[in-house]
N, CA, C and O atoms as a GROMACS GRO file, in nm:
protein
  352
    1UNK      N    1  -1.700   0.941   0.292
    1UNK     CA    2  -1.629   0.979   0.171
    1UNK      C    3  -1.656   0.886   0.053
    1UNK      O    4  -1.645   0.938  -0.058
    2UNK      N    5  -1.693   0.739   0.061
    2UNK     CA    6  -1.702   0.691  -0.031
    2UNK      C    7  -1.802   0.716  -0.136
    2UNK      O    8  -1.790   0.719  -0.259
    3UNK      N    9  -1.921   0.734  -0.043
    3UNK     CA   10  -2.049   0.750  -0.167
    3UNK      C   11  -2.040   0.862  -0.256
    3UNK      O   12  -2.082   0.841  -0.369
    4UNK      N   13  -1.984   1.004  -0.225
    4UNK     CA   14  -1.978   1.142  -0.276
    4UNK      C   15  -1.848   1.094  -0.374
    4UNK      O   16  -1.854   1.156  -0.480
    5UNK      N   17  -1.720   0.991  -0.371
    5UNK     CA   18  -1.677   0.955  -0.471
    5UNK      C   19  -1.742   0.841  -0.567
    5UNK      O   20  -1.731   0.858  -0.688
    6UNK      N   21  -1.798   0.744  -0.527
    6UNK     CA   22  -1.867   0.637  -0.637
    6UNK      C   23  -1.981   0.740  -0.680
    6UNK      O   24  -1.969   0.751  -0.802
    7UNK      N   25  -2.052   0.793  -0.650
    7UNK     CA   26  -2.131   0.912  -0.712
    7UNK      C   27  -2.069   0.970  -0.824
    7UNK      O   28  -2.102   0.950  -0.941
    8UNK      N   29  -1.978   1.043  -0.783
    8UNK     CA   30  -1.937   1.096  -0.910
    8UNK      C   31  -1.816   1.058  -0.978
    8UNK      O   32  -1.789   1.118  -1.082
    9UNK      N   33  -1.703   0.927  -0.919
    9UNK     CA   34  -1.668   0.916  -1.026
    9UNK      C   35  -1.763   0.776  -1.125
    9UNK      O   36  -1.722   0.757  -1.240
   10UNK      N   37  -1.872   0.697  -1.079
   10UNK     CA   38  -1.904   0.605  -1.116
   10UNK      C   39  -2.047   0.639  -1.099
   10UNK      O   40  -2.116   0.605  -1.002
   11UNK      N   41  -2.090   0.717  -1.212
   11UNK     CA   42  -2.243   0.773  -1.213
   11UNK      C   43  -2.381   0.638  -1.217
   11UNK      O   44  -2.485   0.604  -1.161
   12UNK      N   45  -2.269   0.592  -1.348
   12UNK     CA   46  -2.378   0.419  -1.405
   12UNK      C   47  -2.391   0.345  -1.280
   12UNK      O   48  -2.502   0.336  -1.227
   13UNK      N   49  -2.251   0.273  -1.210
   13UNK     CA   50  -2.274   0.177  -1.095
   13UNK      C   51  -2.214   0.250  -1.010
   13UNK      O   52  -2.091   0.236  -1.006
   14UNK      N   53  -2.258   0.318  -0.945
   14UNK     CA   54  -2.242   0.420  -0.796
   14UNK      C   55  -2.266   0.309  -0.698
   14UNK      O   56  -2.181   0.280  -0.614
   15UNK      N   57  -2.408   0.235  -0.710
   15UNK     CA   58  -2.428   0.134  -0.561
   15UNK      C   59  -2.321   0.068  -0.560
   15UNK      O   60  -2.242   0.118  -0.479
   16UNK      N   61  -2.248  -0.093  -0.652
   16UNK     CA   62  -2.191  -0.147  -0.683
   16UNK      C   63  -2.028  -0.117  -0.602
   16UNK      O   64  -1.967  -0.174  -0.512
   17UNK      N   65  -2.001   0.011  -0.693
   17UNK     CA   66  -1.888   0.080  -0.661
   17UNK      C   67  -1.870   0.178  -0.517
   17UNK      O   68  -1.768   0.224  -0.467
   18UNK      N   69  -1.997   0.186  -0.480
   18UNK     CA   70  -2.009   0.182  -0.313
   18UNK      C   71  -1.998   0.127  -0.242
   18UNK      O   72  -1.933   0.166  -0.145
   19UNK      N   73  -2.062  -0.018  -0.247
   19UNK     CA   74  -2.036  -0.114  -0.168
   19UNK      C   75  -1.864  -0.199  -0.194
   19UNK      O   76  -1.818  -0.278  -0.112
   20UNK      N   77  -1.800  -0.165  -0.307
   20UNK     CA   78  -1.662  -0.213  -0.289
   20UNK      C   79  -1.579  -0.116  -0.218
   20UNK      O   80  -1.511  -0.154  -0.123
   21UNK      N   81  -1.579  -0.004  -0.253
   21UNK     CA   82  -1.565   0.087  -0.178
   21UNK      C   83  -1.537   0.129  -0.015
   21UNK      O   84  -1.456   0.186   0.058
   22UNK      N   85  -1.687   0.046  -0.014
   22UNK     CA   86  -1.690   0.032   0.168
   22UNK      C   87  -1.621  -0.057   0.214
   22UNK      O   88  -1.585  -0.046   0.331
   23UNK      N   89  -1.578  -0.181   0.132
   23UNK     CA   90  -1.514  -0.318   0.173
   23UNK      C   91  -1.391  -0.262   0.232
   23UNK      O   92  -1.348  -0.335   0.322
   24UNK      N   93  -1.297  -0.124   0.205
   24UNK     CA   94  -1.254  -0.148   0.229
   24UNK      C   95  -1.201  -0.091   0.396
   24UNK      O   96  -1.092  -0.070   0.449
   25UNK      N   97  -1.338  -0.083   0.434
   25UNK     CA   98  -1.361  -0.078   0.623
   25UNK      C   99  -1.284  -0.202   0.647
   25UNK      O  100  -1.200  -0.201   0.737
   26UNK      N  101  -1.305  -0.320   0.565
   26UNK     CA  102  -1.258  -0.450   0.613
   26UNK      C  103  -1.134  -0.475   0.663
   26UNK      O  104  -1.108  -0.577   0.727
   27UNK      N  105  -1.039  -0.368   0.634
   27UNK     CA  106  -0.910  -0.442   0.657
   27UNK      C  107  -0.883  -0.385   0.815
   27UNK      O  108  -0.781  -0.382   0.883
   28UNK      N  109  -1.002  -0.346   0.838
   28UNK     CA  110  -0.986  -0.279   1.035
   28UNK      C  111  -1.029  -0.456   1.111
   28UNK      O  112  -1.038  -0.471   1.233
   29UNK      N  113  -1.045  -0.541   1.037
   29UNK     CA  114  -1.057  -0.693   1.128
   29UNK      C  115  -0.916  -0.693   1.182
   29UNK      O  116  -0.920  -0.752   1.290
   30UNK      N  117  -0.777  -0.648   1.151
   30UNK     CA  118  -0.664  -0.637   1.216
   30UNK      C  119  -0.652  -0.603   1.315
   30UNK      O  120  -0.547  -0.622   1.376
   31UNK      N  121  -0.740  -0.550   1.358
   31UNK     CA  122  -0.727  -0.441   1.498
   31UNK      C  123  -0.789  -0.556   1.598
   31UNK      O  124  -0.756  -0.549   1.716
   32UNK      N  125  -0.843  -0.621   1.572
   32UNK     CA  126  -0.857  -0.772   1.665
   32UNK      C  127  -0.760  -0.812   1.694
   32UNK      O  128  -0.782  -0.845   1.810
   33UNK      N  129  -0.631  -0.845   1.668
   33UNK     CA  130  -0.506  -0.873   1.679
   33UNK      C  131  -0.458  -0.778   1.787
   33UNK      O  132  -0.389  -0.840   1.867
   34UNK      N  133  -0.468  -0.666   1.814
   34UNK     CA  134  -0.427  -0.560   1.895
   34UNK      C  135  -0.483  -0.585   2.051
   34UNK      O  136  -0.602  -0.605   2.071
   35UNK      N  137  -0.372  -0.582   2.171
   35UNK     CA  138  -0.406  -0.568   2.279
   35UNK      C  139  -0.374  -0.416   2.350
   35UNK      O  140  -0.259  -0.386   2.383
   36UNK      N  141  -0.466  -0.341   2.364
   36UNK     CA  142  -0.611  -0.356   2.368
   36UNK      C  143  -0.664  -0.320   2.225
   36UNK      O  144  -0.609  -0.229   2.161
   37UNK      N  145  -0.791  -0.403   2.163
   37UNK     CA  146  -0.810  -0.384   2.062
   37UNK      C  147  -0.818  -0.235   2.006
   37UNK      O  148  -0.782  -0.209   1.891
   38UNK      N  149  -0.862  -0.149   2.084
   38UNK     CA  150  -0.875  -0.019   2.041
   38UNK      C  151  -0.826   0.104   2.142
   38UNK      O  152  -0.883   0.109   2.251
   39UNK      N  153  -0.724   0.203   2.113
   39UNK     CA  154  -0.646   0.256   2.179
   39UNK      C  155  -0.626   0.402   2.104
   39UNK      O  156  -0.534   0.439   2.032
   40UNK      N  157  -0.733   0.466   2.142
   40UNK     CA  158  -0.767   0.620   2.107
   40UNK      C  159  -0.612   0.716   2.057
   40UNK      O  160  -0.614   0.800   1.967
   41UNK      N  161  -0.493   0.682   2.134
   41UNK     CA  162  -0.344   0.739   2.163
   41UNK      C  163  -0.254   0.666   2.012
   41UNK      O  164  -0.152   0.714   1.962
   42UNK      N  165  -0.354   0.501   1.951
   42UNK     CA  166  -0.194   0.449   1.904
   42UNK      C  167  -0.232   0.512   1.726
   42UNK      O  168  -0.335   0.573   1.696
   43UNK      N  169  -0.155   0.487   1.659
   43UNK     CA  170  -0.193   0.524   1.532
   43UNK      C  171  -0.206   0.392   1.477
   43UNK      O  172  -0.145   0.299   1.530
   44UNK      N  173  -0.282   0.373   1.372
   44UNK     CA  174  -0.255   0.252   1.288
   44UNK      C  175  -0.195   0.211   1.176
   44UNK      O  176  -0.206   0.109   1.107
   45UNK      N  177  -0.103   0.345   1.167
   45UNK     CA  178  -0.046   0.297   1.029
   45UNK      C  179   0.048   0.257   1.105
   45UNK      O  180   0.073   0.302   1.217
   46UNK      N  181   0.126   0.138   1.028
   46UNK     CA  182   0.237   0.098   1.065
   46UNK      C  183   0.255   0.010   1.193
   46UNK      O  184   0.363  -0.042   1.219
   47UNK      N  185   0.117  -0.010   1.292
   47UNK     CA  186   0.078  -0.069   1.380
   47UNK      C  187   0.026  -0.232   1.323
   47UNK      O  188   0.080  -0.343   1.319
   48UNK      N  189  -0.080  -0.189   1.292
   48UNK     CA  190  -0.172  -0.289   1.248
   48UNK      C  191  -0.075  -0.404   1.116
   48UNK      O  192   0.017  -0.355   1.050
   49UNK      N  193  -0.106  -0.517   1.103
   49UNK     CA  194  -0.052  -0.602   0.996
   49UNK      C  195  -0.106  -0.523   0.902
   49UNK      O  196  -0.024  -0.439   0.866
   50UNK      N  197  -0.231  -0.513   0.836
   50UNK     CA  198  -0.250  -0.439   0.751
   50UNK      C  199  -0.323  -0.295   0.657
   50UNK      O  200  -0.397  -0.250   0.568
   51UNK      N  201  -0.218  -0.275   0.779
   51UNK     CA  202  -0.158  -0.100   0.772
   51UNK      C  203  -0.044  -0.117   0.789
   51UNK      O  204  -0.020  -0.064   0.897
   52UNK      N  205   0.052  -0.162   0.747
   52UNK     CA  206   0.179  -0.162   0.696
   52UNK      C  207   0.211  -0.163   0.568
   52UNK      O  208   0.124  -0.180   0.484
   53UNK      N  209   0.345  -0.143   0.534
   53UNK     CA  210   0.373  -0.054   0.370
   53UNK      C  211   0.381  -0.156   0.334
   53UNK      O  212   0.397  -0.098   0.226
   54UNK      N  213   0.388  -0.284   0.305
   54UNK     CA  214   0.368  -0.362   0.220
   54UNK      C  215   0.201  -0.399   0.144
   54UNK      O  216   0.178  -0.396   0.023
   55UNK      N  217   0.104  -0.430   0.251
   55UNK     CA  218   0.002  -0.398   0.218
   55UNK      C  219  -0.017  -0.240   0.123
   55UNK      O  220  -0.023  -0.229   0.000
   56UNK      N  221  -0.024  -0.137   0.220
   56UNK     CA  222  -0.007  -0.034   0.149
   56UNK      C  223  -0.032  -0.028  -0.004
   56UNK      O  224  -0.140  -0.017  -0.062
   57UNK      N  225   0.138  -0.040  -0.073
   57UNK     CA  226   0.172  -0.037  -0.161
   57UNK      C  227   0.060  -0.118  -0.252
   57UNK      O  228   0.016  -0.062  -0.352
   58UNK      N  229   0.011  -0.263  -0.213
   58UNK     CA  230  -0.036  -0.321  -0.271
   58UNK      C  231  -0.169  -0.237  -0.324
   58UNK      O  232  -0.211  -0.230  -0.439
   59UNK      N  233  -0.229  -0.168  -0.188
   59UNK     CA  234  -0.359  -0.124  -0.198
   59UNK      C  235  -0.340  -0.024  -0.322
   59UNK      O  236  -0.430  -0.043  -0.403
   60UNK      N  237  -0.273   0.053  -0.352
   60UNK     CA  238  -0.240   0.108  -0.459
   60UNK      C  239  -0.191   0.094  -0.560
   60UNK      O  240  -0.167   0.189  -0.636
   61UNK      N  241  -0.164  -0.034  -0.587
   61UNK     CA  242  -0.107  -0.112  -0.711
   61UNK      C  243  -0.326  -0.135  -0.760
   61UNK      O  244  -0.367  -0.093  -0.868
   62UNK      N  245  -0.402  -0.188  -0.678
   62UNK     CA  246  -0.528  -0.194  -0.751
   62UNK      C  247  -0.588  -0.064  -0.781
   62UNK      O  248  -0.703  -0.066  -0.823
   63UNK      N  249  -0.539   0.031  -0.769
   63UNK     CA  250  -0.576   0.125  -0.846
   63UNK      C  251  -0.526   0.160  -1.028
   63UNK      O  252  -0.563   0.257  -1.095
   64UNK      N  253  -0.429   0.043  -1.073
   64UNK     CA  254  -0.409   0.069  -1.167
   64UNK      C  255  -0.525  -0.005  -1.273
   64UNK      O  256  -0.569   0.033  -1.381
   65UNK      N  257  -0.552  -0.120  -1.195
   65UNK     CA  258  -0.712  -0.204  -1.336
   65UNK      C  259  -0.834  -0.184  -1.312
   65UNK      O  260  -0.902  -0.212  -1.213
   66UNK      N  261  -0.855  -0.136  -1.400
   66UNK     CA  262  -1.024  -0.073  -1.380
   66UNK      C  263  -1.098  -0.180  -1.284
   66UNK      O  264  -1.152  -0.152  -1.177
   67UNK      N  265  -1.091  -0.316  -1.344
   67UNK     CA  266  -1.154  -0.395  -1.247
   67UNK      C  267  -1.156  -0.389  -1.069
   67UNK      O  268  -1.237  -0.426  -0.984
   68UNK      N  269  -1.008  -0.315  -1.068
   68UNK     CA  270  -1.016  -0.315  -0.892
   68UNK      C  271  -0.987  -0.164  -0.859
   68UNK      O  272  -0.925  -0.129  -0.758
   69UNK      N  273  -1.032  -0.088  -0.941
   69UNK     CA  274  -0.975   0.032  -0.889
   69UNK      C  275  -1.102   0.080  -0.779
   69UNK      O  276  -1.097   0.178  -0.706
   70UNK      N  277  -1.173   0.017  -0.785
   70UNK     CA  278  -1.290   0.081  -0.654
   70UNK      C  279  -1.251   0.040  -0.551
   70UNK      O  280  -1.245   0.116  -0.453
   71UNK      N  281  -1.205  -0.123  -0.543
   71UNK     CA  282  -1.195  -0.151  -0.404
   71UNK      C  283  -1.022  -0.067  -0.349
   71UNK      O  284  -0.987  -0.021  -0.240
   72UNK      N  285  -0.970  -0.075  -0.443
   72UNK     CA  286  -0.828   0.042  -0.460
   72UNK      C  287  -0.850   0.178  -0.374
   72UNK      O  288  -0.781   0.216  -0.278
   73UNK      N  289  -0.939   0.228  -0.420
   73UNK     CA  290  -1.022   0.368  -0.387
   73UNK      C  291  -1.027   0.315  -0.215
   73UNK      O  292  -0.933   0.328  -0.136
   74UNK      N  293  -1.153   0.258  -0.187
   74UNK     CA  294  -1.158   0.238  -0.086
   74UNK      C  295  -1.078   0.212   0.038
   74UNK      O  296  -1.103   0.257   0.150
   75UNK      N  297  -0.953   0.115  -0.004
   75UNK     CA  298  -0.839   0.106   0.014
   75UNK      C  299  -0.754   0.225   0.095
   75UNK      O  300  -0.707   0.237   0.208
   76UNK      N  301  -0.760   0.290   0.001
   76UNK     CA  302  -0.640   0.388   0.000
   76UNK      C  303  -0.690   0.534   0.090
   76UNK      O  304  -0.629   0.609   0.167
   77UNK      N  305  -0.819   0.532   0.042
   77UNK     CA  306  -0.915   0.635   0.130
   77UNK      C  307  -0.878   0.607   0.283
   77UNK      O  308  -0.818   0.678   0.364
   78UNK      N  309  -0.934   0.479   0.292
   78UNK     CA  310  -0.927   0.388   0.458
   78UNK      C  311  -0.788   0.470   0.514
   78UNK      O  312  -0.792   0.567   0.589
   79UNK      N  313  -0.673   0.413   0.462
   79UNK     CA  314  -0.542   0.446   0.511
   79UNK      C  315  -0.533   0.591   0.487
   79UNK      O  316  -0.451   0.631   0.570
   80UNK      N  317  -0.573   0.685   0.419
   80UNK     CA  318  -0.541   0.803   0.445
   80UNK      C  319  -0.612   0.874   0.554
   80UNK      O  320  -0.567   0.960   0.630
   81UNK      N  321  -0.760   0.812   0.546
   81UNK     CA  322  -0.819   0.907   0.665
   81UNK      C  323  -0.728   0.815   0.796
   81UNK      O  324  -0.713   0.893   0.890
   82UNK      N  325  -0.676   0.699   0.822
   82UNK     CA  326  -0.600   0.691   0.924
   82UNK      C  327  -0.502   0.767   0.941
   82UNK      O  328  -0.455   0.814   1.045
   83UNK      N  329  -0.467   0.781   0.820
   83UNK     CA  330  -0.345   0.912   0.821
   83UNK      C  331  -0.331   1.023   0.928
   83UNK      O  332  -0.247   1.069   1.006
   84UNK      N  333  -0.475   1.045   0.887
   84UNK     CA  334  -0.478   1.238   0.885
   84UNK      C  335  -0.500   1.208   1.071
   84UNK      O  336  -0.432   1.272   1.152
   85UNK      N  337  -0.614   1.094   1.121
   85UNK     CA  338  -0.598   1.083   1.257
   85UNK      C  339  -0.471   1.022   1.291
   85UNK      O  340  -0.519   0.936   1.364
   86UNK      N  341  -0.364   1.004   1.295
   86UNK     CA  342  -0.251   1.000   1.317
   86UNK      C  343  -0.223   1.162   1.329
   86UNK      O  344  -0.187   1.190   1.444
   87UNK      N  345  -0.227   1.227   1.280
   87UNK     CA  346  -0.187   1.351   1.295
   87UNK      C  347  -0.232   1.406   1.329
   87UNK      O  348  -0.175   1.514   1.308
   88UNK      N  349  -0.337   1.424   1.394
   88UNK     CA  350  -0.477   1.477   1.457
   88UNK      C  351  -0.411   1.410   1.599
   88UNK      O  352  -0.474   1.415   1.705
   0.00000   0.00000   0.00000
């Protein structure tokens, strides 16, 4: 999902805004914390340190300055497609 959004909402720096984008795979290093690290059954919202609503919230507070609204994007993408597998 990220590239088909830095594509078109960020035509000029698409790579740039891809690769922040992707950063935000990063916040799955939490799931190291988890015994067993990976557990097909648990969900991660609300599991993981950060996938909790404090993070959360934050991740969507950088969607308000242009400067961070990519890694924002990425962010928020991350936790929704956890979403939707939560409900899946």
């Amino acid at each position: 999902m990220p590239l088909p959004l830095s594509v078109g909402i960020y035509r000029r720096a698409w790579l740039k805004n891809y690769a922040l984008m992707l950063a935000g795979l990063l916040i799955d290093i939490d799931h190291l914390l988890a015994d067993p690290i990976y557990d097909a059954e648990r969900c991660s919202i609300g599991f993981h340190p950060l996938h909790t609503i404090i993070p959360i919230v934050l991740y969507a507070l950088l969607l308000i300055h242009p400067k961070t609204r990519a890694v924002g994007i990425g962010l928020c993408l991350h936790i929704l497609l956890d979403g939707f597998d939560c409900i899946l």
